[in-house]
VOPAGU-2260 file (C-alpha; in pm, 1 decimal, decimal comma):
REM VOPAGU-2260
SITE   aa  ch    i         X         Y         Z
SITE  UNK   A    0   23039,9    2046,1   -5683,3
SITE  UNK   A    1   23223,8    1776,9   -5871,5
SITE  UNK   A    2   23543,7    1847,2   -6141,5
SITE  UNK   A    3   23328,6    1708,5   -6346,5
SITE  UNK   A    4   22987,9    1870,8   -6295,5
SITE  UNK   A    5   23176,5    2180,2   -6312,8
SITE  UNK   A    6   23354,9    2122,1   -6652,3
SITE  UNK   A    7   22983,2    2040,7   -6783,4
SITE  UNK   A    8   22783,4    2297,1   -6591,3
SITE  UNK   A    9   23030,8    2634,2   -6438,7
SITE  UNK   A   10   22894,5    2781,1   -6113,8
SITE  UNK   A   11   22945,1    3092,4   -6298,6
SITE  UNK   A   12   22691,1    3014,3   -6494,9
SITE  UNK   A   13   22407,8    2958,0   -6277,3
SITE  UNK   A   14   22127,4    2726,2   -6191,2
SITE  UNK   A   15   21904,6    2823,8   -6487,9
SITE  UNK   A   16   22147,0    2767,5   -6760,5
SITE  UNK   A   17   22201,9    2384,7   -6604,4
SITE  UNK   A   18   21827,8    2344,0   -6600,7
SITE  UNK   A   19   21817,7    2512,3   -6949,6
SITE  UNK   A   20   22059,9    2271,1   -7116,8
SITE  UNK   A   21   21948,0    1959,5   -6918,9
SITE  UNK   A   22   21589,3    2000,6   -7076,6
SITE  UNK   A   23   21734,2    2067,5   -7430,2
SITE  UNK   A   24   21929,7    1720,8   -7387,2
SITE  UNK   A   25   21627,8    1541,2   -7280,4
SITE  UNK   A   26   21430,8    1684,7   -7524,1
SITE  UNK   A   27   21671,3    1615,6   -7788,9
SITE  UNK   A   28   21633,9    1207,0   -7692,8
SITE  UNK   A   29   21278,7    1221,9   -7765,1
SITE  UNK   A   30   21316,9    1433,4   -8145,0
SITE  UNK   A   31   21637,0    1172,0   -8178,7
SITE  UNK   A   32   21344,1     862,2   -8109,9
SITE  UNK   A   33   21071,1     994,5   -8371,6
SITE  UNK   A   34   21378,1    1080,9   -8602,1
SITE  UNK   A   35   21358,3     732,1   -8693,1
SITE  UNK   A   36   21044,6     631,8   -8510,7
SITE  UNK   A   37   20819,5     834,8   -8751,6
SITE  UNK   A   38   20967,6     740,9   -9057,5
SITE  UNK   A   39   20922,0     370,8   -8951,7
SITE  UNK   A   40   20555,5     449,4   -8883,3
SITE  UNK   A   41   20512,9     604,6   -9233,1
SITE  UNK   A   42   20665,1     336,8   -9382,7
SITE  UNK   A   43   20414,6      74,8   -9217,6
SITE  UNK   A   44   20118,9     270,8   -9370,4
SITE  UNK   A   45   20218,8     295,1   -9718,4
SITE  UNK   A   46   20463,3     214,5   -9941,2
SITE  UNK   A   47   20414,8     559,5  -10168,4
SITE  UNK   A   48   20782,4     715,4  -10215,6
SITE  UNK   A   49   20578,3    1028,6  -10270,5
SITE  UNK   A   50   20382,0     993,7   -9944,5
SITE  UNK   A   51   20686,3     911,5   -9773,8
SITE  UNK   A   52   20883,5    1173,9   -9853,3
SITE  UNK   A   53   20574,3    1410,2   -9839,5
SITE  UNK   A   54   20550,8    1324,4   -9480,4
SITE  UNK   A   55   20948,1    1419,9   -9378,6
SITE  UNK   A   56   20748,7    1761,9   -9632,4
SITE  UNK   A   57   20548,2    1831,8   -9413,6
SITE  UNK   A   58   20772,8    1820,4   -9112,8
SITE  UNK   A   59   21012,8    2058,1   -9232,3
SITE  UNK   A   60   20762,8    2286,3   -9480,1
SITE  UNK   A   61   20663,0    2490,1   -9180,0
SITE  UNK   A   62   20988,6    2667,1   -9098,4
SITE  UNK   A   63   20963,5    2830,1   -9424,9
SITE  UNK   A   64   20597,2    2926,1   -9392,8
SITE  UNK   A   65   20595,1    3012,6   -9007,8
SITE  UNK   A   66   20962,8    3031,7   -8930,2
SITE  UNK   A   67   20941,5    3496,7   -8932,6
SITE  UNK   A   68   20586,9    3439,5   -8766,6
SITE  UNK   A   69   20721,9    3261,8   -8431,9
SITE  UNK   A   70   21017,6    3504,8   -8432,2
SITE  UNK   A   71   20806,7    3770,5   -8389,8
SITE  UNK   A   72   20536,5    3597,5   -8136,3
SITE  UNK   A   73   20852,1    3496,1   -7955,3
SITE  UNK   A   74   20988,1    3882,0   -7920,2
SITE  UNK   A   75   20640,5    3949,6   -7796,8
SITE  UNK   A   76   20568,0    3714,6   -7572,9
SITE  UNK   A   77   20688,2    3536,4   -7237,1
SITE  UNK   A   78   20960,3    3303,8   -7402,5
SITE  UNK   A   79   21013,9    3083,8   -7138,6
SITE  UNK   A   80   20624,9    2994,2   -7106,6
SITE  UNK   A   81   20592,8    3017,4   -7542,1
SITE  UNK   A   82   20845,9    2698,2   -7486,3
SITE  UNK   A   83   20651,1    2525,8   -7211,2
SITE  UNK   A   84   20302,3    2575,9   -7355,7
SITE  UNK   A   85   20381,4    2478,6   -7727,3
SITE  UNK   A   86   20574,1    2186,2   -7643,2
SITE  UNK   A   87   20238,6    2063,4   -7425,5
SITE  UNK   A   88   20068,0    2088,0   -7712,1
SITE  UNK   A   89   20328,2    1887,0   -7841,7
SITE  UNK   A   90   20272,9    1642,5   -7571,8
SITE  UNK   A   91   19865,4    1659,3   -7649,1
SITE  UNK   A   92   19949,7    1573,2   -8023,5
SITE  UNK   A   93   20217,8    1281,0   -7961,9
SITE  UNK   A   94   19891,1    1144,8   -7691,9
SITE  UNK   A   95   19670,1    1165,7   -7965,8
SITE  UNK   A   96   19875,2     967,5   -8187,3
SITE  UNK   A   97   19942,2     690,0   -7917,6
SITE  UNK   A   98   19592,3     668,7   -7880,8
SITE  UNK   A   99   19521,4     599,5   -8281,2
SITE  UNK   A  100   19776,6     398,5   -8283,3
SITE  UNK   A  101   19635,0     155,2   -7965,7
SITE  UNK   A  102   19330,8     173,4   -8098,9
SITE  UNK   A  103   19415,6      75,7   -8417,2
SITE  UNK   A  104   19281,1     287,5   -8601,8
SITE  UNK   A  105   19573,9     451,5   -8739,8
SITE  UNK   A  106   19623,0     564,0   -9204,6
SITE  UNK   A  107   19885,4     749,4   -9382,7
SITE  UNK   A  108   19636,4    1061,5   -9377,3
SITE  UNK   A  109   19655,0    1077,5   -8982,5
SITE  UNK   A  110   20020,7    1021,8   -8965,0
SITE  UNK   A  111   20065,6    1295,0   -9204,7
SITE  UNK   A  112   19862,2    1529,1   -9019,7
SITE  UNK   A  113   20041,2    1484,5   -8698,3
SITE  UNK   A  114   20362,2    1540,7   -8922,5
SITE  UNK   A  115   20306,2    1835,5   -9001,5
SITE  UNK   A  116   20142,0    1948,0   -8649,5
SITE  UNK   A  117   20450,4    1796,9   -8488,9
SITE  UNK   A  118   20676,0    2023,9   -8738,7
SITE  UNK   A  119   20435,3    2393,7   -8663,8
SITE  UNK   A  120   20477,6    2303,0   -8286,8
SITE  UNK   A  121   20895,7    2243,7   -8343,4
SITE  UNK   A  122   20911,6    2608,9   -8506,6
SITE  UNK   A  123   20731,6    2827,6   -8219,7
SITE  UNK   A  124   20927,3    2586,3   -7937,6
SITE  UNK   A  125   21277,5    2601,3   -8112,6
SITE  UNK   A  126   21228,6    2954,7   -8219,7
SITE  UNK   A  127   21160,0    3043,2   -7844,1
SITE  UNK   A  128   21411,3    2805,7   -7660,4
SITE  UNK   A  129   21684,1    2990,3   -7890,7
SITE  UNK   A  130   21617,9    3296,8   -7719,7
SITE  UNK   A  131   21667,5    3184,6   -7379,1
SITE  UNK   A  132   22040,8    3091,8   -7399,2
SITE  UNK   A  133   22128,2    3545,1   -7423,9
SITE  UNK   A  134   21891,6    3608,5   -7155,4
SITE  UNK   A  135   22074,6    3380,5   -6908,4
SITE  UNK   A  136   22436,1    3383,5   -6955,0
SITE  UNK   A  137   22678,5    3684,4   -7037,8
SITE  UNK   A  138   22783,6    3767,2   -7386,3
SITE  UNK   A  139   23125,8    3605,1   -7282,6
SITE  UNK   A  140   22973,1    3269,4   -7207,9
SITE  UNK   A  141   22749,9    3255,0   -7516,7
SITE  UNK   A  142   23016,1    2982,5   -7689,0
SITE  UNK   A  143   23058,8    2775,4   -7406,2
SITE  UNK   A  144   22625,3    2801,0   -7375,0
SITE  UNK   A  145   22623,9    2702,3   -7713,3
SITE  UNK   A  146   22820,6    2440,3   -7744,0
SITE  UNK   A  147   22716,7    2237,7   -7437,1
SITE  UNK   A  148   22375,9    2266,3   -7650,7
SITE  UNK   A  149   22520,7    2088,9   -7928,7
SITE  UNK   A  150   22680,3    1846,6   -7700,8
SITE  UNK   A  151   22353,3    1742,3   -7642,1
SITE  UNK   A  152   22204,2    1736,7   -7976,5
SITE  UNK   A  153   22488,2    1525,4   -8083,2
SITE  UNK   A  154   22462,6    1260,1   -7805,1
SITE  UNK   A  155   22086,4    1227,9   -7748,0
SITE  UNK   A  156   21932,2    1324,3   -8110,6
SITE  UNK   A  157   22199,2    1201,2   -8358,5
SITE  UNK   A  158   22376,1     859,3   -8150,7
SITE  UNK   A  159   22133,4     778,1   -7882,1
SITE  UNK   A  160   21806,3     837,4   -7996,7
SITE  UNK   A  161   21761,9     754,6   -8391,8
SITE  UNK   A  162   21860,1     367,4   -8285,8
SITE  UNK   A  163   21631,1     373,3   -7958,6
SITE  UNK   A  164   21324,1     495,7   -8138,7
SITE  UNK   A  165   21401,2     185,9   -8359,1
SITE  UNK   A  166   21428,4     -93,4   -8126,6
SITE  UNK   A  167   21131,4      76,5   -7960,4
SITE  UNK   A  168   20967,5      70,6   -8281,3
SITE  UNK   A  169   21060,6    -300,2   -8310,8
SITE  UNK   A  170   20890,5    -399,7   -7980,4
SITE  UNK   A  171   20597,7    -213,2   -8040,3
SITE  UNK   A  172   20418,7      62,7   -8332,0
SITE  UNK   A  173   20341,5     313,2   -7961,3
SITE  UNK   A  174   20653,9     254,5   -7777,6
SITE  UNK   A  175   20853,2     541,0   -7901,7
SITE  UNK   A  176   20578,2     768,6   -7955,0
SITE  UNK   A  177   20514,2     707,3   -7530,7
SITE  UNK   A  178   20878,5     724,5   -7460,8
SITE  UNK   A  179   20889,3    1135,6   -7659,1
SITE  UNK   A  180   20580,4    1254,4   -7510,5
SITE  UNK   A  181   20749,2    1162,5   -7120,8
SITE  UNK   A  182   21061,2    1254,5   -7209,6
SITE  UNK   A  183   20903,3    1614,8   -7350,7
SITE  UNK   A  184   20714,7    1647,4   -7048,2
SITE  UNK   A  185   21058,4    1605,0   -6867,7
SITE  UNK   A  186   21181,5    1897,5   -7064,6
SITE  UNK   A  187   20899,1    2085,9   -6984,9
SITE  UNK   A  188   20955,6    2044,1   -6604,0
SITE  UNK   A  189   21297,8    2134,5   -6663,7
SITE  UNK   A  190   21290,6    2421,6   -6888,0
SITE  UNK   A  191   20992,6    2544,0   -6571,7
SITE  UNK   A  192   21274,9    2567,4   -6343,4
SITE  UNK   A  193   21476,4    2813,7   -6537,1
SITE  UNK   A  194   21466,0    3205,0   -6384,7
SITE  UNK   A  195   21420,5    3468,1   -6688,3
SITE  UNK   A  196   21273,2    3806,5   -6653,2
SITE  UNK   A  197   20875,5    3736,4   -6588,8
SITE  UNK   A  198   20639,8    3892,0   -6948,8
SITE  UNK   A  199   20764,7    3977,4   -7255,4
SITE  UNK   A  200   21095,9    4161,9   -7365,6
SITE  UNK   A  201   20944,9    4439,5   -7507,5
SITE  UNK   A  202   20616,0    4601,3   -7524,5
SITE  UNK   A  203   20414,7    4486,3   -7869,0
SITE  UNK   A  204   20113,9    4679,0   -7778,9
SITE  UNK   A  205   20009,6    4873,3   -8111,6
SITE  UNK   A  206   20201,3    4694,3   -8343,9
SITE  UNK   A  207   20121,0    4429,4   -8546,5
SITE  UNK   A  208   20329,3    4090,0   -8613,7
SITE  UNK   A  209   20403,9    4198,2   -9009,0
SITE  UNK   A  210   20533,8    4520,4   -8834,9
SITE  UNK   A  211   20755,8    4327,6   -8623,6
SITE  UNK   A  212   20844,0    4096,2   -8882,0
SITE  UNK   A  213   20930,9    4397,9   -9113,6
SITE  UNK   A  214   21143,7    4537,6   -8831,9
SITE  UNK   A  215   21313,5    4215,9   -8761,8
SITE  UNK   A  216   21443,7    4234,1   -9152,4
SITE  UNK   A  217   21540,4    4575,3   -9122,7
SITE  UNK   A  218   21761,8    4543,7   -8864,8
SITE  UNK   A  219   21951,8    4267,6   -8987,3
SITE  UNK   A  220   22007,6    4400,8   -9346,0
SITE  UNK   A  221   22130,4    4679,8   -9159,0
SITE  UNK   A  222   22378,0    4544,7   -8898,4
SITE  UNK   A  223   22623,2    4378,5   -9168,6
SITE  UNK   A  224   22788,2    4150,7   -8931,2
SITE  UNK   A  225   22455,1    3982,6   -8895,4
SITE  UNK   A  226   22378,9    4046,8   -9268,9
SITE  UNK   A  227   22723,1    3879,1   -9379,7
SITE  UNK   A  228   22710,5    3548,2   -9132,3
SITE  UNK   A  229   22379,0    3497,8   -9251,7
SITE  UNK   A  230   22406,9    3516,9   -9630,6
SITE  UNK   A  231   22696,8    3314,3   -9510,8
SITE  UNK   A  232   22507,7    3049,2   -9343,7
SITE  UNK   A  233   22320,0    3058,2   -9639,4
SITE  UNK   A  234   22558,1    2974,5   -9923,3
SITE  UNK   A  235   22721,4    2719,5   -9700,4
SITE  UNK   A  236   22433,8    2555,3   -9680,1
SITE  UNK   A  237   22345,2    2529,6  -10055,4
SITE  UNK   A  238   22639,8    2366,0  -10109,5
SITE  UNK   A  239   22629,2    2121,3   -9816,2
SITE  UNK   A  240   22333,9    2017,4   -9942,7
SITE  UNK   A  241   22384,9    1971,4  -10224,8
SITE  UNK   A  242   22623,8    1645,9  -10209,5
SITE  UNK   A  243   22477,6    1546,1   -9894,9
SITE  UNK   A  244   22157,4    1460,2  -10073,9
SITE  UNK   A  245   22262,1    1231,7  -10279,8
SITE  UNK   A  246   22518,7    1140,0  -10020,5
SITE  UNK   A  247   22346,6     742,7  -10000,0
SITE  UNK   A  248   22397,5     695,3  -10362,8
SITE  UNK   A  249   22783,3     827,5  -10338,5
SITE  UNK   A  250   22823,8     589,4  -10076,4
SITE  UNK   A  251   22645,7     261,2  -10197,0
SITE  UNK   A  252   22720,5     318,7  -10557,9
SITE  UNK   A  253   23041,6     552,8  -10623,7
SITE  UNK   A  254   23198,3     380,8  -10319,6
SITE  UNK   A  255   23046,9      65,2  -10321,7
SITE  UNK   A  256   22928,2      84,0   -9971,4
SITE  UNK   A  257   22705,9    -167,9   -9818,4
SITE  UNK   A  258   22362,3     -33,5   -9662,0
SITE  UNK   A  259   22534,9     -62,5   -9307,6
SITE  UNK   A  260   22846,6     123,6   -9423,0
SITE  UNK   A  261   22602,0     448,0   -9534,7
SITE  UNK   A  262   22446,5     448,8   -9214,4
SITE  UNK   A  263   22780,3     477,9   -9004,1
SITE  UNK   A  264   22891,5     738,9   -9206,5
SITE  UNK   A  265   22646,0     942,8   -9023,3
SITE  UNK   A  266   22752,7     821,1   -8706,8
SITE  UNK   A  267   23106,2     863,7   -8808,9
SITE  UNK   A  268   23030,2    1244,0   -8792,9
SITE  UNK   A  269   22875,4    1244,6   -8507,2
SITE  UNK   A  270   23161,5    1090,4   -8296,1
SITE  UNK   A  271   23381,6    1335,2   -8470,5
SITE  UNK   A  272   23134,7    1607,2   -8338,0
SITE  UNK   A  273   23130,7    1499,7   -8005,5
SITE  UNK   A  274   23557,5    1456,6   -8000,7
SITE  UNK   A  275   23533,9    1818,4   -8052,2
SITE  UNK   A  276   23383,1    1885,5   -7777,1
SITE  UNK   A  277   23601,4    1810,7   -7563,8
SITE  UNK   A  278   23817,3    2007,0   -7671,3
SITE  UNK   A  279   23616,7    2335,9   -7701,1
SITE  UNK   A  280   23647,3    2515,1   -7412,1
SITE  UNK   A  281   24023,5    2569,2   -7496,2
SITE  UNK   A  282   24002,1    2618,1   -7824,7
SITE  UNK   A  283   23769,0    2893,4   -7725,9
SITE  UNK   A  284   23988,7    3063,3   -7472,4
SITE  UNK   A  285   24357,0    3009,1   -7666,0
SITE  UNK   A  286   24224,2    3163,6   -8041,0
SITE  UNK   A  287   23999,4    3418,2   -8130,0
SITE  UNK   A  288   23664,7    3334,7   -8293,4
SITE  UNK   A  289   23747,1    3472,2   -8635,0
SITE  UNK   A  290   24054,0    3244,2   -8636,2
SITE  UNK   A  291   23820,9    2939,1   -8570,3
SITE  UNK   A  292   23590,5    3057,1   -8817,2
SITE  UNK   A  293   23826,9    3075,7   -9049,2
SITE  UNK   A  294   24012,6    2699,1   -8990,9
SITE  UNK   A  295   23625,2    2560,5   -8981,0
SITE  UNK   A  296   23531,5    2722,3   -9342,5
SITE  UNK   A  297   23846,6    2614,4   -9534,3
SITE  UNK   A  298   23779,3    2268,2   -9381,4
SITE  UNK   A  299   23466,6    2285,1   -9532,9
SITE  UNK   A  300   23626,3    2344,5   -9866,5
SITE  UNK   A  301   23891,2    2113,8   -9796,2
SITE  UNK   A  302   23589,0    1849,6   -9744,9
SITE  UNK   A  303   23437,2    1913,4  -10064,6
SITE  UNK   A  304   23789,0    1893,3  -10233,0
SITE  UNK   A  305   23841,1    1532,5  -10046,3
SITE  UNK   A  306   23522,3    1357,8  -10153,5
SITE  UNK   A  307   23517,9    1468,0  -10488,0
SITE  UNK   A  308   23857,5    1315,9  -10530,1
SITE  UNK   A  309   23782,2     979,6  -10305,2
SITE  UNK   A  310   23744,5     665,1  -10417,0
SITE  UNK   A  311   23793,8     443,2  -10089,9
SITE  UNK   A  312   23554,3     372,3   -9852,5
SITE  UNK   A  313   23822,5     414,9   -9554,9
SITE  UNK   A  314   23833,3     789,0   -9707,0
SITE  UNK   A  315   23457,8     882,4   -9683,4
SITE  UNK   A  316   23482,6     774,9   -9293,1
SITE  UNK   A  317   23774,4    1001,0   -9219,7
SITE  UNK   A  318   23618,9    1239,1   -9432,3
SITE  UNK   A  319   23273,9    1255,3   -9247,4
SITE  UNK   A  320   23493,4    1232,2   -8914,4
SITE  UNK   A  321   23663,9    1543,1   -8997,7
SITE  UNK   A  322   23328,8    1709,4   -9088,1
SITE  UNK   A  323   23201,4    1630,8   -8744,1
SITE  UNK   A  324   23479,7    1771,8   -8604,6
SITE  UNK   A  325   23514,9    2134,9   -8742,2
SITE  UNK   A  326   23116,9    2174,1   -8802,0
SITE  UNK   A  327   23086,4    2125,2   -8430,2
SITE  UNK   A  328   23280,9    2438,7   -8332,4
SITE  UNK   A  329   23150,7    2669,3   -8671,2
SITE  UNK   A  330   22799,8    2584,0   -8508,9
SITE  UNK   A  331   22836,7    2664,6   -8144,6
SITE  UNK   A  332   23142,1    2996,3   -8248,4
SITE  UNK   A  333   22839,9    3078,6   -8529,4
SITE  UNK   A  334   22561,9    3068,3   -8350,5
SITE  UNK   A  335   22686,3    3270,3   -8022,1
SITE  UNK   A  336   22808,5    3511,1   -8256,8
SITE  UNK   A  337   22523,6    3590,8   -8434,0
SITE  UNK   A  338   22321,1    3578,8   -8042,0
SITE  UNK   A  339   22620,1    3856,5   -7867,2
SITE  UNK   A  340   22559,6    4105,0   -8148,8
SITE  UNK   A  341   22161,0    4087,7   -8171,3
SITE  UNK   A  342   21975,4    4287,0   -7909,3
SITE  UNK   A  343   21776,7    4082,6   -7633,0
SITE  UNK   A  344   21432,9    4196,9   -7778,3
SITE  UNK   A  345   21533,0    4095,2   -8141,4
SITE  UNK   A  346   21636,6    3764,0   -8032,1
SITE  UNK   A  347   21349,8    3535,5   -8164,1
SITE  UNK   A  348   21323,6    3766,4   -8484,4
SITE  UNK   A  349   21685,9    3744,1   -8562,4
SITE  UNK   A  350   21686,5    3349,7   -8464,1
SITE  UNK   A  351   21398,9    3229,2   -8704,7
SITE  UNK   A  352   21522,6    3438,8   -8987,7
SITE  UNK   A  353   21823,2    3226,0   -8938,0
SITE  UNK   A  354   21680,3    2924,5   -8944,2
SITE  UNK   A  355   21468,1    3037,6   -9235,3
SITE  UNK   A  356   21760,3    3072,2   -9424,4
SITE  UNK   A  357   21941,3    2742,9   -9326,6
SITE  UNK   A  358   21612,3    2509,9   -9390,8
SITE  UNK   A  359   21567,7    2749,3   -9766,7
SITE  UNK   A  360   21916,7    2669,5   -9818,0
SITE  UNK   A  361   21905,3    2316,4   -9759,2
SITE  UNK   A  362   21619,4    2306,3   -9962,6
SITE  UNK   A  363   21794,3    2447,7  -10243,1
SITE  UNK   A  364   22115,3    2291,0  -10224,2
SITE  UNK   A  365   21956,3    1904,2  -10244,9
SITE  UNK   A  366   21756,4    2008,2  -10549,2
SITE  UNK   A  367   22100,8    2174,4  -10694,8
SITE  UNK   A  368   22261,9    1856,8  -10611,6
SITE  UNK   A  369   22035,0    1592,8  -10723,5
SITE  UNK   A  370   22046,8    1823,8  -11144,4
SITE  UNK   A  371   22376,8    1787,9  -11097,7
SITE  UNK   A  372   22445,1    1420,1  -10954,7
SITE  UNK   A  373   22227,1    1364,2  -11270,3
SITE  UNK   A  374   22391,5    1545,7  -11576,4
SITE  UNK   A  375   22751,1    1482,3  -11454,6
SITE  UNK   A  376   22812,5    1195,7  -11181,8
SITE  UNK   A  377   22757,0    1162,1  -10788,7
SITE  UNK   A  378   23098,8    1286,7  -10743,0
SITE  UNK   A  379   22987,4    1644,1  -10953,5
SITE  UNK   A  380   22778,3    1803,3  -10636,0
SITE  UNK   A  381   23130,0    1742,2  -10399,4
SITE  UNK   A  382   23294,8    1953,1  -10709,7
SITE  UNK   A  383   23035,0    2189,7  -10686,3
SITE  UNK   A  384   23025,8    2251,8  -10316,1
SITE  UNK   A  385   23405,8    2298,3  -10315,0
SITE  UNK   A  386   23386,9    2595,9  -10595,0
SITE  UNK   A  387   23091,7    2771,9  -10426,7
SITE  UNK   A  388   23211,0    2711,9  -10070,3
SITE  UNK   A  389   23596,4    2827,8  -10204,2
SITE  UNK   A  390   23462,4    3181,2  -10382,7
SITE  UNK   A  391   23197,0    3239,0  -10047,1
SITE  UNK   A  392   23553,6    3210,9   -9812,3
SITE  UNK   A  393   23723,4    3385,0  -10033,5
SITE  UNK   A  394   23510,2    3661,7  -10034,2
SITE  UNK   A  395   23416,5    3684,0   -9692,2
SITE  UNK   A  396   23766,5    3632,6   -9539,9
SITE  UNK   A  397   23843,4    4001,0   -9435,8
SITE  UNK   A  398   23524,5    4035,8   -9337,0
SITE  UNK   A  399   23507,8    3729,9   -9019,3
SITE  UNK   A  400   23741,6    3943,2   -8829,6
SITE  UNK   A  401   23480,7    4177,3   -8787,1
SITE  UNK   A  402   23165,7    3956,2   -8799,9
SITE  UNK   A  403   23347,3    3713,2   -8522,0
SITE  UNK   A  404   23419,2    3980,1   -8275,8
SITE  UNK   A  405   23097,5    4236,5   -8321,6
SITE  UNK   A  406   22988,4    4333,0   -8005,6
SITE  UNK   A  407   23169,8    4091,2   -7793,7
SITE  UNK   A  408   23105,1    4226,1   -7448,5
């Protein structure tokens, strides 16, 4: 085996795990595509703000209605075929919409209605593939598992895909909508070739889902490591979002930033993502997790602190370079935290409650931010994230050296 294959993929690791992140790249290359493909395609069918922003709604709205629901089907169920079978349908949905679309033949209401099947098919699939990650590698390897993950979400959903669904938009209205149902298929073949313990990871028989659900919340109000990351998760994400959604008018208007400026800003953090992973793996073995933690939350803070003060466009770029930077190693250090302290058959419970909470957050934080942005400037929400995000470090500080280290292995 190559230096290199081996720096991407340890033979410690196993074959499953390099089938297991192969099909989350290639999968990530077809969500990247419709990231901007499907937008485009709403866009050609009406020119409704409402209906427009009702459609990126409905492709979100189902985390928080079915988000504890496919936790608990995924705790009950074979994961590893949950994944495969949902993201077929998938495939079946994306077919149906080529077909509409060759046939021409195609409205807003259809496009909205695969929206939102698209988005109930991306919670039971993403709740599921989470899960698969702790079943394959040891507690140890979790943050190396993790991050080449987010490797791949960076590279094929945020750089290469968004501006490949475009061009294949460009050429033709089915082009990208072809190009994500192969390239799901791929990932289905892939994720097939992954080895996890055949049936489900516990036995469900004589409960019902509420009962696992309930369970599910139990546990983590009760295992405060869990408890604290996620209320932590949480609050960070209120006040991400709030800046980040007005985050175009800071740009074009505060900053005086040209349409083509805003849109490298996001790819700004994304090569400031990807920087850090290279660098991961040693960061990983030289400091301990709560010590990353740590240095990734006060840049946070420190974040919020720059923008608010910028006033040069030069500064927003090194800004959002920095952001990609540190978020890359809270997410992967976060995330295998939160996966070496849960128990195996909690997994998909723990996971969609997670994600619950990040997509509520979110939620929460651009409505937060867009009041604000309103009533005192578009520089206000960056003031507001750095006094939320300063008191929720503050008061968690202590507390990381035991959330970052629970249950290590």
């Amino acid at each position: 085996m190559s230096k290199f294959v081996e720096a991407i993929f340890p033979e410690r690791l196993g074959r499953s795990f390099r089938w297991l992140v192969t099909s989350s790249w290639v999968s990530n290359i077809g969500d990247g595509i419709a990231m901007a493909a499907g937008p485009l395609l709403v866009a050609s069918q009406t020119s409704s703000p409402f209906l427009v922003a009702l459609a990126a709604l409905l492709n979100k709205l189902p985390w928080l209605v079915l988000g504890l629901w496919a936790g608990a089907i995924a705790d009950r169920v074979d994961r590893r075929r949950l994944v495969m079978v949902v993201n077929l349908l998938r495939v079946g949905v994306v077919a149906a919409l080529c077909a509409i679309i060759v046939t021409d033949v195609v409205n807003i209401t259809l496009v909205l209605a695969v929206m939102l099947a698209l988005g109930v098919a991306e919670v039971f699939a993403d709740t599921a593939g989470q899960t698969l990650m702790p079943m394959l590698v040891d507690k140890k390897d979790l943050a190396i598992g993790q991050a080449r993950l987010q490797a791949g979400f960076l590279t094929a959903n945020q750089l290469v895909g968004p501006p490949l669904g475009a061009v294949l938009f460009a050429a033709g209205t089915v082009w990208p909508f072809v190009v994500e149902g192969v390239a799901t298929v791929l990932a289905v073949l892939l994720v097939a070739r992954v080895v996890t313990p055949p049936g489900p990871v516990r036995d469900g028989a004589g409960t019902h889902v509420l009962k696992d659900i309930a369970e599910g919340l139990h546990w983590v109000w009760h295992a405060p490591a869990v408890r604290t990351l996620m209320l932590t998760i949480l609050t960070f994400n209120i006040t991400y979002a709030a800046p980040m959604g007005v985050l175009v008018l800071y740009a074009t208007e505060h900053l005086g930033m040209s349409k083509t400026g805003f849109g490298l800003l996001t790819t700004t953090m994304a090569v400031g993502g990807l920087l850090s992973t290279t660098a991961f793996d040693k960061l990983q073995r030289r400091y301990r997790f709560a010590t990353l933690m740590r240095v990734a939350l006060s840049c946070e803070v420190a974040w919020h602190l720059a923008l608010a003060l910028n006033t040069t466009q030069w500064g927003a770029f090194v800004a959002m370079f920095g952001f990609g930077v540190y978020s890359f190693v809270w997410g992967a250090i976060s995330r295998a935290v939160q996966q070496r302290a849960t128990p195996i058959e909690l997994q998909g419970r723990v996971a969609s409650l997670n994600m619950v909470s990040i997509f509520a957050g979110i939620m929460v934080g651009n409505a937060l931010g867009g009041v604000i942005a309103e009533h005192w400037g578009l520089a206000a929400p960056f003031w507001f994230g750095f006094v939320g995000a300063g008191i929720t470090l503050a008061v968690i500080w202590r507390a990381l050296g035991h959330i970052a280290h629970d249950d290590a292995g």
